[in-house]
PASE-579077 format. One record per residue (C-alpha): y, x, z. Coordinates in steps of 0.05 Angstrom, whole numbers, plus 5000, padded with zeros to 4 digits. Layout:
! residues N
YXZ/...
! end
This chain:
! residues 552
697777997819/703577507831/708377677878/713477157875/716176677838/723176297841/724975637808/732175347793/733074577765/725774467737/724373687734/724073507808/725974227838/732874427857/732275097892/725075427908/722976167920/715576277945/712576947956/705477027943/699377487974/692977717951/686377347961/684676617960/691276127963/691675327961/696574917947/696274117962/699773527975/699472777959/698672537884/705572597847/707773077893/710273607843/703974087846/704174047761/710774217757/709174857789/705075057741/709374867682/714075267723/709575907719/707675727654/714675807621/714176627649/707076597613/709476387546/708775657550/712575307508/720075187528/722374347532/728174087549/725973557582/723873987640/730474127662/733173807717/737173227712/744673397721/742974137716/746374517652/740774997651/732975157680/731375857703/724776127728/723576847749/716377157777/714877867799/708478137783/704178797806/702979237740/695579097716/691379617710/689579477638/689879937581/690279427530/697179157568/700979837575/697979937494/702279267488/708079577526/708880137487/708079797421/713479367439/718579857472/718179677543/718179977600/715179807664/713080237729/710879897788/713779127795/714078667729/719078127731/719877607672/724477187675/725876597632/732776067627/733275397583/738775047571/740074397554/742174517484/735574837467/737875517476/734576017521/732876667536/727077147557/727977727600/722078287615/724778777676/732378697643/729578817561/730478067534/724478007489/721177417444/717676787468/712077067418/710677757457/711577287523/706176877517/702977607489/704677947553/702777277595/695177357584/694778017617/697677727679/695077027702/688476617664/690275907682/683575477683/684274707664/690774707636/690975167576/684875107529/686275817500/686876297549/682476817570/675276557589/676575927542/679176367479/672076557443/675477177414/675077497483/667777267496/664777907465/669278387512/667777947567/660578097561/661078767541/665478897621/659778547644/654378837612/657379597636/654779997562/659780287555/656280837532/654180477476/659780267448/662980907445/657281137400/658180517358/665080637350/664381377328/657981117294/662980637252/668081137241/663881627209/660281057161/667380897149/670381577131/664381687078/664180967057/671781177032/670581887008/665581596960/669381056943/674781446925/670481926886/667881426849/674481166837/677781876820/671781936765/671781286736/679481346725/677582056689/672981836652/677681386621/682081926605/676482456589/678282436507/686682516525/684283046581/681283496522/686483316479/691983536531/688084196547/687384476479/694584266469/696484686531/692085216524/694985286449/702585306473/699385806532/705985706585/706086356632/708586356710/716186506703/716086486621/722385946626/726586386662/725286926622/726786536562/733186306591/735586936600/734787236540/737986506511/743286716551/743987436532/743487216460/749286796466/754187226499/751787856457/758488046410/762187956481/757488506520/757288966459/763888976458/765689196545/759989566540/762690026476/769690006521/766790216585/763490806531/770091026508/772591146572/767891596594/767091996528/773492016500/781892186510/781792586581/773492826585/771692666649/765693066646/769593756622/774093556684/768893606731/767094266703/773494596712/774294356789/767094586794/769095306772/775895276810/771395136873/766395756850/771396196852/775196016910/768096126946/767896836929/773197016970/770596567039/762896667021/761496027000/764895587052/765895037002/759594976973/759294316992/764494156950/761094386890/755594046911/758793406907/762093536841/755493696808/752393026836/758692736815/757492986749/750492846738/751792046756/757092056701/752292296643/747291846674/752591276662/753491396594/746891496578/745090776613/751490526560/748590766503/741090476516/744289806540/748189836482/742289886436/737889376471/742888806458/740188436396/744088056347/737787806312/739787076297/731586906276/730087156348/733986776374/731386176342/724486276359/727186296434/731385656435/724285296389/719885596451/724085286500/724984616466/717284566461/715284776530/720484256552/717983786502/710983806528/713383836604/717383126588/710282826571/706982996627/712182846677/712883486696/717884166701/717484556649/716285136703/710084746725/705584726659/700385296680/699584946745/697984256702/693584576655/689584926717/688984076744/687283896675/681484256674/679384146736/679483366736/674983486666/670983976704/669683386758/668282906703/662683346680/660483466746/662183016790/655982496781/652383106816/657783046872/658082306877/650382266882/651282726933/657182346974/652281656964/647282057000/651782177061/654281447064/646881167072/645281617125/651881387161/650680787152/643280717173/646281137240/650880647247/646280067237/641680397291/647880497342/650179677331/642579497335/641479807405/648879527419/646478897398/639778977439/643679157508/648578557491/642578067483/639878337562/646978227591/647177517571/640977397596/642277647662/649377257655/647076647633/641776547695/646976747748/651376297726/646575737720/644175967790/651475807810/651175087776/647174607813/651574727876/656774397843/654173867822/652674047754/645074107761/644073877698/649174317662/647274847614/650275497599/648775987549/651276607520/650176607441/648977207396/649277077326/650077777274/655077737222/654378017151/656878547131/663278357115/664078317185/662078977218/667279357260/666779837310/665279417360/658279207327/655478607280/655578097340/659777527348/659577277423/660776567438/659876197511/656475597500/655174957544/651674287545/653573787605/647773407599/640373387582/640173147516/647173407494/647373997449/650974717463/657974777445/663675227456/665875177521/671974927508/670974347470/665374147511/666774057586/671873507617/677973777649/673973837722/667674067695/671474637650/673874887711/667574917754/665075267696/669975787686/668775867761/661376007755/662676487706/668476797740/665076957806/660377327761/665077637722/669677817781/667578497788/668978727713/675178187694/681278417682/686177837695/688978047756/691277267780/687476627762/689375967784/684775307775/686974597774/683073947781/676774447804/675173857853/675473297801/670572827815/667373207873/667373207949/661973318006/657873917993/659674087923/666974107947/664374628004/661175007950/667275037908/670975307964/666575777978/665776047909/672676157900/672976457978/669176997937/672577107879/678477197924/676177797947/675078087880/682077717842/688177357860/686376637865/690876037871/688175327868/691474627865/686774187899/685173547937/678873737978/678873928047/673174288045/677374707982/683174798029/680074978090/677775628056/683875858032/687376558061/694076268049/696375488044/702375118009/704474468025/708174107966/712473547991/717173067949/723172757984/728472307970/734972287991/741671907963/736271677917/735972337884/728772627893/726973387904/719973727909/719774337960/713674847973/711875058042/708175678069/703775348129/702675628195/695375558225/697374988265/700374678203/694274808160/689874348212/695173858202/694573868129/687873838124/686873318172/691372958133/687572958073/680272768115/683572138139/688971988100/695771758132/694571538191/691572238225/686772108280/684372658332/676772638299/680472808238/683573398273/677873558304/674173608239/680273958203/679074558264/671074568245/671874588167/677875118180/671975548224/
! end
């Protein structure tokens, strides 16, 4: 809903801040007034384009700011979020120009583009004979209209799972197909790759072992060579070994004479002992172990240079050859029996997409029943305002399947003829200024329920029309004011009279510079007003008198 909205330097407005309520508001005044410029005001914070010509002369610089309650819309706060803003509670926009062409675009303090404005701006107010692409007008959102209306939304959850699921094993075969096709190309160089693997047989691990010994090879003379050192000083000059054995039977006989008090000690020699011989029995194997071999080591450096070799064809580590092989095989083992596996994923695509064809077909059944019942209330709706004559219709036409989504194979489109013999069109490029809007009124009250445009405002809805039609107007949008936000610029009475809440807009001139102001009325003022536009200027008490009867 709009809350408020404040206007600086716009064309014939200096200074203006109105606050707005819910239900069904007018605003009127005498032609040339300013009552447009109020909505070009509100339609800068919607995205409208930005001229300079609408600032006002002398200023430097526009400005225009409105506060709006959060709509309840998931689609909006999807929009939010996609965008990085933030919003609890209030919304204000607000939107400068100045005269240099320059402006800027504020949503609750996050400046933002003049793209996702006019984004943002459809979630908030539908404007009806003004903007031909807005909300009720755009045929995009004809089938989501319908839908709200309609209340299936049972069905179209099972479409849209329906769809998914055709979707997912549309692509798994797809991309089987795909996967084998490619393979097939490539069976003759699979076979040839395998039996070159298979004959060069890589093990888990076999690089690093090879690397190793490379590396032992390599450094052989040089390990020989501590190895024999660390040999000689264990074995020879002082024997470590006959050492032990002395302090072993120094510590034997020094137990004798305090019963064995020190065994410990011998203990620890003998362990001492035993690690040394160990030692130099590790020495001696190491020492044999080391080969010098120069052929072996040749056949190691050729193993590693064809392992890496093959490795640098397939794009891969050397270290990952068994784990290629293994894929190898199994892309040649797909090849030869995959057609068994494809036939199979063909299978579960039909059967998807016969379920989905029976979830779009019932869709498409409960979508054909909506409009129906849409189409005759709005027509009942018609003839009170004077467009007896008028035809609406709601039109259902299934696309190919190129154009299937999860929303079904229908494409929605509101269609009118104004007159007898004149053929159904989009509503939009049909009706005249005043009849779009009496239209989009019809349809509104009947859509008021399940609509999700929290604000709509309609200008010129009394083009043309007076009497009873205007009393039908009024009372028409009396009811979608219970449902929505309604604001309406108008010129009948019988509109006006209606109305929960009443502007005046007044234009005055002073030091021949002019200035348009907005006025809340008071009851008394209202009768004023709308006596004023009975009987014209001069406002006679039978005027008043009828003001006080249409007000009742």
């Amino acid at each position: 809903m709009l809350r408020s909205l404040s206007i600086r330097n716009v064309v014939l407005i200096d200074k203006l801040d109105i606050d707005f309520s819910r239900g069904f508001g007018v605003l009127t005044g005498e032609t040339g007034a300013g009552k447009s410029i109020l909505l070009d005001s509100l339609g800068l914070v919607l995205g409208k384009r930005a001229e300079t010509s609408l600032i006002r002369q002398g200023a430097e610089k526009l400005s225009v700011s409105a506060v709006f309650d959060m709509p309840d819309n998931e689609d909006f706060k999807t929009l939010l979020a996609e965008s990085d803003l933030e919003a609890e509670g209030d919304i204000m926009i607000k939107r400068s120009l100045s005269t240099n062409g320059s402006g800027k675009i504020f949503f609750n303090d996050q400046q933002i583009s003049a793209k996702l404005l006019k984004d943002i701006g459809k979630y908030l107010v539908e404007i009806h004979g003004q903007f031909d692409n807005q909300g009720l007008l755009n045929p995009a959102n004809h089938q989501k209209v319908l839908d709200e209306f309609g209340g299936y939304g049972d069905l179209l959850l099972k479409c849209r799972k329906a769809w998914e699921e055709y979707r997912d094993a549309s692509n798994k075969r797809a991309f089987a197909e795909h996967n084998i096709a490619k393979a097939k190309e490539e069976e003759e160089n699979l076979r040839h790759w395998i039996k070159e693997l298979e004959v060069l047989s890589p093990r888990e691990g076999e690089i690093d072992e090879l690397q190793k010994k490379r590396q032992e090879f390599m450094h052989a003379e040089k390990i020989i060579e501590n190895l024999n050192y660390a040999y000689a000083a264990l074995t020879q000059g002082k024997d470590i070994s006959s050492a032990i054995r002395m302090a072993q039977s120094g510590v034997d006989k020094a137990n004798g004479y305090v019963e064995g008090k020190y065994d410990d000690i011998y203990a620890s020699l003998d362990s001492a002992l035993a690690e040394i011989l160990n030692a130099v029995s590790s020495i001696e194997d190491a020492s044999a172990e080391i080969g010098l071999n120069s052929d072996e080591q040749a056949a190691i450096d050729s193993r590693l240079f064809a392992l890496k070799d093959v490795a640098r064809k397939h794009g891969v580590t050397p270290e990952a050859l068994p784990e290629t092989l293994a894929n190898f095989k199994e892309e040649l083992q797909s090849i030869e029996l995959g057609e068994d596996g494809l036939e199979t994923l063909r299978k579960a695509e039909q059967q998807k997409r016969l379920a989905y064809i029976t979830a779009a077909n019932a869709l498409h059944q409960a979508r054909i029943a909506a409009a129906q019942k849409l189409d005759k209330k709005v027509m009942s709706e018609l003839p009170p305002l004077k467009m007896d004559k008028a035809r609406f219709v709601t039109h259902i036409e299934q696309k190919g399947e190129g154009g299937w989504s999860d929303k079904g194979f229908d494409d929605v489109c509101f269609t009118v003829s104004t007159n007898p013999n004149s053929p159904q069109g989009p509503i939009n490029k049909i009706a005249s200024g005043g009849e779009l809007a009496r239209f989009m009124l019809a349809l509104k009250v009947n859509l008021a329920a399940t609509g999700s445009i929290p604000t709509m405002i309609f200008d010129e809805v009394d083009a043309g029309i007076g009497g009873a039609v205007a009393q039908a107007v009024g009372e028409r949008l009396a009811r979608l004011g219970q449902e929505v936000q309604v604001l309406v610029v108008t010129h009948a009475p019988q509109v006006a009279a209606l109305g929960s809440t009443h502007f005046k807009v007044e234009k005055h001139t002073k030091n021949d510079i002019t200035t348009t102001t907005v006025k809340k009325l008071s009851e008394a003022e209202r009768k004023e007003e709308i006596a004023r536009m009975l009987a014209g200027e001069v406002i006679t008490d039978e005027a008043r008198a009828a003001a006080v009867k249409l007000m009742k």
